[in-house]
Z-matrix of the N, CA and C atoms (Angstrom, degrees):
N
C 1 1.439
C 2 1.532 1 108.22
N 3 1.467 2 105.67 1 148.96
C 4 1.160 3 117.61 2 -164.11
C 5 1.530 4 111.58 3 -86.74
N 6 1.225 5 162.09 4 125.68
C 7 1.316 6 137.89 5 176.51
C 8 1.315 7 93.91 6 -97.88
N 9 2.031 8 118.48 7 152.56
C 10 1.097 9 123.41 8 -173.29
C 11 1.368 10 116.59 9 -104.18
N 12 1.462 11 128.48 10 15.38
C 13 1.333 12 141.19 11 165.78
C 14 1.649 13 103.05 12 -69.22
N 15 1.434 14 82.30 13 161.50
C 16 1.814 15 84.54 14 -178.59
C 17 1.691 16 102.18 15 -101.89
N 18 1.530 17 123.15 16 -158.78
C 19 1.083 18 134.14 17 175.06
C 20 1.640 19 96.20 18 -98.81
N 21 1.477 20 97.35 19 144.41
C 22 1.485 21 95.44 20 168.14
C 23 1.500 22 107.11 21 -85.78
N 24 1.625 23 118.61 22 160.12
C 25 1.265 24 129.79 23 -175.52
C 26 1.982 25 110.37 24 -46.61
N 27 1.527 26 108.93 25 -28.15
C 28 2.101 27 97.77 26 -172.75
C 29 1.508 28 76.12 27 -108.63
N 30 0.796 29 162.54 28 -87.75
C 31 1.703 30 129.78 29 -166.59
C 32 1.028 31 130.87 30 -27.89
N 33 1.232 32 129.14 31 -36.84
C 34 1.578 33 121.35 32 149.35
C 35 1.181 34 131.52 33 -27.76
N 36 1.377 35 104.04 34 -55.51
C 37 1.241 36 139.56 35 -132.85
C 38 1.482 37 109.22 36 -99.48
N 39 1.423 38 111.74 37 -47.58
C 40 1.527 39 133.01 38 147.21
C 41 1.420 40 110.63 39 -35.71
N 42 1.602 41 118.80 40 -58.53
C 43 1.758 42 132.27 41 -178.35
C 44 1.512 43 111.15 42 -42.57
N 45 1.498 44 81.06 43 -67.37
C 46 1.725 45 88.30 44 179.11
C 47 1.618 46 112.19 45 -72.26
N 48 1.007 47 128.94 46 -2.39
C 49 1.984 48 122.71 47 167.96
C 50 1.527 49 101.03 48 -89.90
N 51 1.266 50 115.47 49 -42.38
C 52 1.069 51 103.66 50 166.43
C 53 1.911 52 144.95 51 -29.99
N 54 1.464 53 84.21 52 -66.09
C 55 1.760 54 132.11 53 173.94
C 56 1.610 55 92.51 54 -46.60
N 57 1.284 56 107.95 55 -53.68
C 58 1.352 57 101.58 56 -156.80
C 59 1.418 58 104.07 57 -92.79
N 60 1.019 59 140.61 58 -7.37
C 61 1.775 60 144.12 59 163.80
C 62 1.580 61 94.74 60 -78.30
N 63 0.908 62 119.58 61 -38.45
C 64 1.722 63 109.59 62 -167.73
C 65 1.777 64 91.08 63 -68.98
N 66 1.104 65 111.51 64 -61.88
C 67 1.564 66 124.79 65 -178.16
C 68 1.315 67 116.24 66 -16.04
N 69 1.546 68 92.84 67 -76.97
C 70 1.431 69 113.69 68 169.94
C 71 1.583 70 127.73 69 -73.25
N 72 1.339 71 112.74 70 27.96
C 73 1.391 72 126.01 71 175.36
C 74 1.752 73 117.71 72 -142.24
N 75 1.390 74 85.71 73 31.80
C 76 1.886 75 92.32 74 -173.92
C 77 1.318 76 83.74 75 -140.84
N 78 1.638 77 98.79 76 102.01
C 79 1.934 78 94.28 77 162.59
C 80 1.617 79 134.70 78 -47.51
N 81 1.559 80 99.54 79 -35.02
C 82 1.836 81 88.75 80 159.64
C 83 0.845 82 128.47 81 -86.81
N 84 1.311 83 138.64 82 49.01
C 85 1.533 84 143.31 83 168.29
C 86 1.539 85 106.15 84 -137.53
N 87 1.744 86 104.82 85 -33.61
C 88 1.258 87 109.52 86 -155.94
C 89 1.528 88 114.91 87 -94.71
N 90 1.756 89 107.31 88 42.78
C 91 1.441 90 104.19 89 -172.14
C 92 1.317 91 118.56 90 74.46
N 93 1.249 92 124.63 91 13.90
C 94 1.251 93 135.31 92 174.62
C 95 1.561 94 118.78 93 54.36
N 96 1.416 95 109.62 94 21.95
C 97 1.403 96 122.66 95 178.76
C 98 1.695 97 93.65 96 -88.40
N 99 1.296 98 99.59 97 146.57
C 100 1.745 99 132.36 98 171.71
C 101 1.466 100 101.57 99 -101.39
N 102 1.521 101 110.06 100 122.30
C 103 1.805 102 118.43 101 173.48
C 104 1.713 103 92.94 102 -60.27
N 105 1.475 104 108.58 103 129.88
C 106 1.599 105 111.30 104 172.69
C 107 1.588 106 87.10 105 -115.63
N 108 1.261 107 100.10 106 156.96
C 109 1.728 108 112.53 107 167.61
C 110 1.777 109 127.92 108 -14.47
N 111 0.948 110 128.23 109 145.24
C 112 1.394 111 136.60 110 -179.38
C 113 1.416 112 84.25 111 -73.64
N 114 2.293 113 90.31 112 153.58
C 115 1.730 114 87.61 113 164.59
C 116 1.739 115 89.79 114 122.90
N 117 1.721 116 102.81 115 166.21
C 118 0.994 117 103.52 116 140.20
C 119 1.349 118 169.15 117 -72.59
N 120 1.475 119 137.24 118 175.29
C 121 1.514 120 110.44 119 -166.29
C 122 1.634 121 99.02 120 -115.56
N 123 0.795 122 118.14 121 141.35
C 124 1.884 123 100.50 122 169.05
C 125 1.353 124 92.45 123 -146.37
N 126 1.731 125 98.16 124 157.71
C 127 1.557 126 108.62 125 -154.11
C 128 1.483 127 101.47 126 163.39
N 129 1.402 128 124.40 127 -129.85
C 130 1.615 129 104.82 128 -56.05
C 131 1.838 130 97.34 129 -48.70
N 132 1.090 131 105.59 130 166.97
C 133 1.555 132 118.96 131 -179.51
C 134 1.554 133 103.05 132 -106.49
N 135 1.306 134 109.64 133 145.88
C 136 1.512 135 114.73 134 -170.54
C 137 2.067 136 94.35 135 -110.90
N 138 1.330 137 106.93 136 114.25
C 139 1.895 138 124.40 137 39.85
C 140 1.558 139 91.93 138 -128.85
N 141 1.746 140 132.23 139 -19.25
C 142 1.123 141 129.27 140 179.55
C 143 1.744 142 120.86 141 -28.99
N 144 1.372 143 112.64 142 -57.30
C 145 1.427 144 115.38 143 -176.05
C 146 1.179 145 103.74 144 112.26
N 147 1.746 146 137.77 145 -19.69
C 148 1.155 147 150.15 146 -155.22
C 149 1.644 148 120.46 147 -66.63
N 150 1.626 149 129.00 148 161.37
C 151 1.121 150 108.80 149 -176.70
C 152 1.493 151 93.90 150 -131.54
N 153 1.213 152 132.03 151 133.50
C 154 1.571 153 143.66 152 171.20
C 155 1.407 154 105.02 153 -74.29
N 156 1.489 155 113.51 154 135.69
C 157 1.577 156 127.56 155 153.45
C 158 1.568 157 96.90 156 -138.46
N 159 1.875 158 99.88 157 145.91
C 160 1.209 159 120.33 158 -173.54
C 161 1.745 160 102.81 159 -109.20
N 162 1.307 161 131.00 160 158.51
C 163 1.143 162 133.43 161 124.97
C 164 1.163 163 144.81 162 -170.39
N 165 1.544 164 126.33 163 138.88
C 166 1.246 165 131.01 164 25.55
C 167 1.780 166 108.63 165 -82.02
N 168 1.258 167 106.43 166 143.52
C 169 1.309 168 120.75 167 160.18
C 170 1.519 169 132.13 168 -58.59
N 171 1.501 170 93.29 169 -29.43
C 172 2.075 171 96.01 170 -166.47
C 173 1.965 172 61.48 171 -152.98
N 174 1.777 173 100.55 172 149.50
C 175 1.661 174 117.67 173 -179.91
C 176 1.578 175 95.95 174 -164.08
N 177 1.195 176 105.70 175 130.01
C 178 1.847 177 127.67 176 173.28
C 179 1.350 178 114.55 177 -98.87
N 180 1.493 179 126.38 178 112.25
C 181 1.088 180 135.39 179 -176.70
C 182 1.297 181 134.59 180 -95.50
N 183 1.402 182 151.74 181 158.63
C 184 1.271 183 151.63 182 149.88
C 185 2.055 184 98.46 183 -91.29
N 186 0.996 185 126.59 184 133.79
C 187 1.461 186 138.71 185 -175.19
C 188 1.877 187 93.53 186 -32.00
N 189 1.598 188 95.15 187 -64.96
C 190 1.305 189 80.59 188 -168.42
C 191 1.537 190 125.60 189 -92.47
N 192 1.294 191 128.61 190 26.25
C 193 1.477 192 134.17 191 172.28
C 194 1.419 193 91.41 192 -70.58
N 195 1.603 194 94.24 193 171.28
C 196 1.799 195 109.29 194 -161.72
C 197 1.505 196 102.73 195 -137.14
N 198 1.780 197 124.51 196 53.10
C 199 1.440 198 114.86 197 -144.37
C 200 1.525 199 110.32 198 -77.93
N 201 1.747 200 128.68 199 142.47
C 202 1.245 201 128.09 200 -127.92
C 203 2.006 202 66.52 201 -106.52
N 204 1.828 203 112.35 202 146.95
C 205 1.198 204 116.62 203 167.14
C 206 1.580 205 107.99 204 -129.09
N 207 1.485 206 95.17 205 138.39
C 208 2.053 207 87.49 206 175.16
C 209 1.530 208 103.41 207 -131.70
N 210 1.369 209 95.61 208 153.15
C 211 1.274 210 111.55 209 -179.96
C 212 1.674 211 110.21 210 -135.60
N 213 1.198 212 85.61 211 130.73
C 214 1.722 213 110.09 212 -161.96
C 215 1.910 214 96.99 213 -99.28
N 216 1.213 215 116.70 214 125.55
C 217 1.275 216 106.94 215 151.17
C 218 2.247 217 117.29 216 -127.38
N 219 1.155 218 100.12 217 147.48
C 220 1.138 219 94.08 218 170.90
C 221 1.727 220 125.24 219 -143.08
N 222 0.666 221 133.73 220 -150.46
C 223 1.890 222 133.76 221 -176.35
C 224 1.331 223 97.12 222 -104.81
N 225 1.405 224 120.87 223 176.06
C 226 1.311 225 135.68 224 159.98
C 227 1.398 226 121.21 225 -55.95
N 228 1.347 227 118.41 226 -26.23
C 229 1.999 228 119.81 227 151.62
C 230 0.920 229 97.34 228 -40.59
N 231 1.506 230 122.57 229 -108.71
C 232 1.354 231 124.80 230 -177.20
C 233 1.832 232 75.34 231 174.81
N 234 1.443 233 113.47 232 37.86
C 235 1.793 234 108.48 233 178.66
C 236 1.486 235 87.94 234 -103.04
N 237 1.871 236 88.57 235 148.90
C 238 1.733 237 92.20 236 171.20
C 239 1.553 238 100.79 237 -90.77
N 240 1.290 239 82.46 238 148.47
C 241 2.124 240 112.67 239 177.94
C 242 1.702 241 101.12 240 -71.07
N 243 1.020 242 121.31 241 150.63
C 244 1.354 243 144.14 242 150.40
C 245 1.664 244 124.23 243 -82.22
N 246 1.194 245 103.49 244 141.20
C 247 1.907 246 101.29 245 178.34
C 248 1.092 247 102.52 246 46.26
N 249 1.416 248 131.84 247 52.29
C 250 1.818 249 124.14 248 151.63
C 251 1.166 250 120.32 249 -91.99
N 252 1.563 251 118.98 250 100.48
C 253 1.512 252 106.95 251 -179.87
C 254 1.600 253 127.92 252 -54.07
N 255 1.254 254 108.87 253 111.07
C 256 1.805 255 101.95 254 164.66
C 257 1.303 256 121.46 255 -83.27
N 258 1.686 257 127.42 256 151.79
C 259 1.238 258 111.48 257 171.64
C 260 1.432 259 97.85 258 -122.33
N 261 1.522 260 118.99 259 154.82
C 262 1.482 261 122.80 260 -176.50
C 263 1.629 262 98.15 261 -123.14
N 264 1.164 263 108.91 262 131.45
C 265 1.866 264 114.62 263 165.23
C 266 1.402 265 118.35 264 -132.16
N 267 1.298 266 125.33 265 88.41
C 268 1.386 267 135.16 266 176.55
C 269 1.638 268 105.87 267 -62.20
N 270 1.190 269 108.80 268 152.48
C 271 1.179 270 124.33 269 -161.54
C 272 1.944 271 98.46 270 -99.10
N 273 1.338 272 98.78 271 -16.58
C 274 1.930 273 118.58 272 172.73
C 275 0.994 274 103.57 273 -176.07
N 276 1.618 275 96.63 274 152.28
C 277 1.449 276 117.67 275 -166.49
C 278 1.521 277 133.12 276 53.36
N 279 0.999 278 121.12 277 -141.13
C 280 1.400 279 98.93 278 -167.06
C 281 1.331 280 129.42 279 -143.24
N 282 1.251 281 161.26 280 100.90
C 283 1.464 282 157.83 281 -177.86
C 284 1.299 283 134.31 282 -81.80
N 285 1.638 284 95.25 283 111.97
C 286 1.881 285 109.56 284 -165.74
C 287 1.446 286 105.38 285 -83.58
N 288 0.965 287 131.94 286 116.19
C 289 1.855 288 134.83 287 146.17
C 290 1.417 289 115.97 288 -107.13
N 291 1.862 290 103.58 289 128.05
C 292 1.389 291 96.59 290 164.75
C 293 1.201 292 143.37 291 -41.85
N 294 1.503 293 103.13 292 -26.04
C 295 1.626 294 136.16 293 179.58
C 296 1.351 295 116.97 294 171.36
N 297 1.673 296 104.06 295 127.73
C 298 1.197 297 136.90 296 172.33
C 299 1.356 298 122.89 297 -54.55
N 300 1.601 299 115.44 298 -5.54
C 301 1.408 300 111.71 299 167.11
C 302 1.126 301 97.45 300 -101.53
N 303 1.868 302 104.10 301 177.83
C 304 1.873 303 107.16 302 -164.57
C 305 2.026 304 79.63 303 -99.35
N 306 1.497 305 81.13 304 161.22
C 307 2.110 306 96.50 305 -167.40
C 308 1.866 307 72.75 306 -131.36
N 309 1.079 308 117.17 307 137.28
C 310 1.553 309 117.44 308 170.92
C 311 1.659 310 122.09 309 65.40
N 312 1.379 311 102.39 310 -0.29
C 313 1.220 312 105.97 311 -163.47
C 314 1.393 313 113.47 312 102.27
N 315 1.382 314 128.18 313 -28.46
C 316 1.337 315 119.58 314 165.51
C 317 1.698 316 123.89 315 -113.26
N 318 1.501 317 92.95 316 175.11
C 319 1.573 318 104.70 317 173.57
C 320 1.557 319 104.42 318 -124.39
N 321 1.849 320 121.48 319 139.49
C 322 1.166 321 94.60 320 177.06
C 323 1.732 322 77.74 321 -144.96
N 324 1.562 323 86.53 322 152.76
C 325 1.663 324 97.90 323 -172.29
C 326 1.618 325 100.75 324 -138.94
N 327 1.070 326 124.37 325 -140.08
C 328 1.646 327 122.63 326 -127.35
C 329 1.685 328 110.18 327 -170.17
N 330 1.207 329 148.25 328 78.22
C 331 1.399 330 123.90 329 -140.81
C 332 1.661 331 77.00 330 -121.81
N 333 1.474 332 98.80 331 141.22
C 334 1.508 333 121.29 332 166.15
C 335 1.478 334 132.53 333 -125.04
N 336 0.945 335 125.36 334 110.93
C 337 1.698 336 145.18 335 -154.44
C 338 2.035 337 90.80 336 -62.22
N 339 1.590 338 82.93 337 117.88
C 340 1.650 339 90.08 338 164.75
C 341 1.744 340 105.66 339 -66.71
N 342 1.414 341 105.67 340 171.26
C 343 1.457 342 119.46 341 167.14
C 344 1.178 343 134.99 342 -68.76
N 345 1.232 344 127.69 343 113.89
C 346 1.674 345 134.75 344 -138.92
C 347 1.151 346 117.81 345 -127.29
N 348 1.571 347 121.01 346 176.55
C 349 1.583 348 106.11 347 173.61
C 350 1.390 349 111.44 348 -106.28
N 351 1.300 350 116.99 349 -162.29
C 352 1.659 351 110.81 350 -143.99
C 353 2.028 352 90.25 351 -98.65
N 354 1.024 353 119.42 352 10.12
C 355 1.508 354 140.80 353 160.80
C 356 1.232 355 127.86 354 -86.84
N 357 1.330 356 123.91 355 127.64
C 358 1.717 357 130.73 356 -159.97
C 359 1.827 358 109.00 357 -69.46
N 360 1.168 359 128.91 358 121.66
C 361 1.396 360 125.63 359 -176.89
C 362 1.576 361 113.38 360 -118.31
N 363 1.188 362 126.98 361 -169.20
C 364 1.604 363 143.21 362 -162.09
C 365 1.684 364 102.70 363 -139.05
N 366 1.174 365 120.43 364 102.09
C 367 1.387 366 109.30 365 179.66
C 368 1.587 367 107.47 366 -112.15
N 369 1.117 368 143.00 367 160.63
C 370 1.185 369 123.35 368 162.15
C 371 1.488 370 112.30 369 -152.90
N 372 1.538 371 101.83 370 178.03
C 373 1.687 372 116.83 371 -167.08
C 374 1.067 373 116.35 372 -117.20
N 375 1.361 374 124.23 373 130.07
C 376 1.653 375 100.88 374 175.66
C 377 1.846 376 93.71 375 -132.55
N 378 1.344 377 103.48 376 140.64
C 379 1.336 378 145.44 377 178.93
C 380 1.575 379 104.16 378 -93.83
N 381 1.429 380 103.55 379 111.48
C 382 1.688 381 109.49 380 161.44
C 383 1.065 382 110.87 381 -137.22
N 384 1.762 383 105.11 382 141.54
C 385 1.419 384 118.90 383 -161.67
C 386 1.859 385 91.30 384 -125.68
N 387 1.249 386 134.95 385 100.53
C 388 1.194 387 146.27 386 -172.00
C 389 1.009 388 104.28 387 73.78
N 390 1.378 389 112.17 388 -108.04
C 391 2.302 390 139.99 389 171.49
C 392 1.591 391 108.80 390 -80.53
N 393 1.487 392 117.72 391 -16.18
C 394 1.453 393 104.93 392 -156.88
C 395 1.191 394 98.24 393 -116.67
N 396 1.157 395 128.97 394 103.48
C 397 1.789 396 141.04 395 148.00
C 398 1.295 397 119.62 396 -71.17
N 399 1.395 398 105.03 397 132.43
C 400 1.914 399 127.09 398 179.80
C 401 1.696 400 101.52 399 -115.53
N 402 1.539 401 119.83 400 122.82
C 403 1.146 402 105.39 401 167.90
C 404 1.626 403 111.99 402 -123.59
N 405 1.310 404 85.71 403 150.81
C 406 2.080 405 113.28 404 -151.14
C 407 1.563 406 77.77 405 -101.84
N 408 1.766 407 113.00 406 120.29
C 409 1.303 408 127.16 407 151.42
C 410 1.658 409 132.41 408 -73.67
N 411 0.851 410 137.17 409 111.55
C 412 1.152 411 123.30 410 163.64
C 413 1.810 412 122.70 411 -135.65
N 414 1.566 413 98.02 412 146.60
C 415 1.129 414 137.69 413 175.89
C 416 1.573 415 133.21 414 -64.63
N 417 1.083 416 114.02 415 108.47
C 418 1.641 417 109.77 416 -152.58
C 419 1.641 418 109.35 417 -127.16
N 420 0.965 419 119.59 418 90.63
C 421 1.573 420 129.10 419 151.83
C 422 1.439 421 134.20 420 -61.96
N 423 0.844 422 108.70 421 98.46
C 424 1.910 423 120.40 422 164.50
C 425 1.165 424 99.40 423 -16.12
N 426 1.505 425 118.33 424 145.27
C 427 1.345 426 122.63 425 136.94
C 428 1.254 427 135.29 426 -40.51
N 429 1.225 428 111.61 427 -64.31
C 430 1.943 429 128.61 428 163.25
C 431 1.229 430 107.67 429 -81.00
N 432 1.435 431 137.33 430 83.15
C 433 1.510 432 113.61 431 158.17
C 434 1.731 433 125.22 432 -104.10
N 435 1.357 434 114.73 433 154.34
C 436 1.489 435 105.56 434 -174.17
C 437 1.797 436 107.84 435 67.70
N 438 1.119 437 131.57 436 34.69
C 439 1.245 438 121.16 437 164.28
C 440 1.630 439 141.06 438 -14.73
C-alpha cells in the first residue's frame, strides 16, 4: 500500500545522497573507474602516461612498528595499470614487496626502520614509477627515549 503523504524535503534529500554514493561506488556504473587511494595524483610519467598515488604520505613510528605503504598507479581514466614496475629506495633500513610490479594497479610493501640511536630521526622512502618519484616521510622514535 501506497501511503499518500509526500517525502519531507531531508528525506528526499538523504535518498538521493544516498543513490548517488552507491552510484559512484560501483565500478560498472561508475565509468568503469576503480576508487584508487585518497590523496594526490602526480604524474603523468613519461612515456607511460601514468599517474602515482602514495599512502600514507608522512607516517609516525615506534622503532619497531612495520608501517604497511601502497602505491597505487593508474592511466589517465583513473583505471589501475597492470605490470608497472615500482621502485622503492629507503634512505634506512629496508623495504619488503611481494612484487615490484603493480597486481590491481597497486604495489604494497612493508618498510622497516634500520638500527638507530637512542634520538628521534626522519627516514624516508621514495617510490618511482618511470620519471616520477613520491617521497614517503617517516617518523621514527626510539624505543627508550628520554630515560
Amino acid at each position: 500500500m501506497i501511503s499518500g503523504k509526500f517525502l519531507s524535503p531531508l528525506a528526499f534529500s538523504m535518498v538521493v545522497c544516498l543513490g548517488w554514493l552507491t552510484w559512484g561506488s560501483l565500478p560498472s556504473v561508475g565509468q568503469g573507474r576503480v576508487s584508487q587511494i585518497p590523496g594526490p595524483r602526480y604524474g603523468p610519467t613519461t612515456p607511460g602516461g601514468y599517474y602515482v598515488q602514495v599512502e600514507p604520505r608522512a607516517v609516525a613510528i615506534a622503532y619497531m612498528q612495520r608501517p604497511q605503504i601502497t602505491v597505487a598507479v593508474a592511466n589517465a581514466a583513473g583505471q589501475p595499470v597492470e605490470d608497472v614496475l615500482v621502485t622503492f629506495t629507503p634512505s634506512e633500513g629496508a623495504f619488503t614487496t611481494a612484487s615490484s610490479r603493480t597486481r590491481g594497479g597497486t604495489v604494497v610493501g612493508t618498510f622497516t626502520a634500520g638500527a638507530g640511536s637512542d634520538s628521534p630521526r626522519t627516514a624516508y622512502l621514495v617510490a618511482t614509477v618511470e620519471d616520477v618519484a613520491v617521497t614517503i616521510f617517516i617518523d621514527i622514535t626510539p624505543a627508550v627515549f628520554q630515560r
